[in-house]
N, C-alpha and C positions, 0 to 999 in steps of 0.2 A: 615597454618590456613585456613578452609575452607568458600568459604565468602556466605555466606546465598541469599538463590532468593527471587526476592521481587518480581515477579510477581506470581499470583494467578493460573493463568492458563500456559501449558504449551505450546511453540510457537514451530512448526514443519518448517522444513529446507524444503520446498517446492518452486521448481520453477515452480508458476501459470503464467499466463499471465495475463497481468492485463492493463484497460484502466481507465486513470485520468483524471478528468475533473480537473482542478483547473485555482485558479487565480492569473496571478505574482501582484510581489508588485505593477507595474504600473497600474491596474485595471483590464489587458487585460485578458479575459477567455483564455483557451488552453487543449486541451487533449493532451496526452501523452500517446503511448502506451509501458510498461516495463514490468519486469519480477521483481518476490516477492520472496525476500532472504529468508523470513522466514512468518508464520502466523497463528493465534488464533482464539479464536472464537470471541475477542475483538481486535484487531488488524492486522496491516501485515507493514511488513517495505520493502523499496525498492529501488534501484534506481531510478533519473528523472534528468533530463538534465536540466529544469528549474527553476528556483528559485522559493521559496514558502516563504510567511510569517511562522513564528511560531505561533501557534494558529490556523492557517487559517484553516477553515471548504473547506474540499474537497470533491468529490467523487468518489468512487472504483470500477469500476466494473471488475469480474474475470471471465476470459473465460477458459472454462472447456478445459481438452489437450484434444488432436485429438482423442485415442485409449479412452474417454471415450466419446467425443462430437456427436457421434452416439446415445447414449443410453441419452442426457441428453438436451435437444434442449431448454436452457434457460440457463443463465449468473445467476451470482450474483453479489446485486450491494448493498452498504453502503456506508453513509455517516458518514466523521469521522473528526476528530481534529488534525494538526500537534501537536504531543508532543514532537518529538524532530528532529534536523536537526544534522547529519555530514557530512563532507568533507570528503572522503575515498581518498586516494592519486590512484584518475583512469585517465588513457590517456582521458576518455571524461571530466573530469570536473565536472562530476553528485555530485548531495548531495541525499545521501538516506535520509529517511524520514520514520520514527515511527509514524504512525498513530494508534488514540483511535478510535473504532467506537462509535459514539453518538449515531447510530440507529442500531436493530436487523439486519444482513446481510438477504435480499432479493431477491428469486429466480424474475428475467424480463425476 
């Protein structure tokens, strides 16, 4: 039996680079710089070595690869909502993280 997608948009198997601002549950701020398993025009999930609330409002900014960072001398950056946290059984310990974006992605 085929099981139906429940997302709207469709999410592309893209490894961006990508920097995270966010905040552990101890208050402390922290970026992180990781790479995005997958991403939408509403989202991107990924690895982070750090722990995050669920909920927590973070943000994303995505550094274009090398062979196009010639031709594009700005980032994108949004801010978005944890929607969901797993534990993926990895030798670092990471929990990837499904991010909603709140706001339009913006070229900085």
């Amino acid at each position: 039996m085929e099981t139906q997608e429940r997302r709207s948009v469709r999410r592309m198997p893209i490894n961006l680079q990508l920097v995270v601002l966010a905040t552990a549950p101890n208050g402390q701020e922290f970026y992180e710089v990781t790479n995005s398993i997958n991403i939408s025009s509403r989202g991107v999930y990924f690895p982070i070595s750090q722990r995050v609330d669920d909920q927590r409002e973070i943000e994303v900014s995505v550094i274009p690869p090398g062979d196009v960072a010639g031709m594009l001398h700005f980032r994108f950056k949004a801010r978005g909502r944890v929607v969901r946290l797993e534990s993926p059984e990895t030798p670092q310990n990471s929990v990837c993280l499904a991010i909603k974006f709140t706001e339009p992605i913006q070229p900085v």
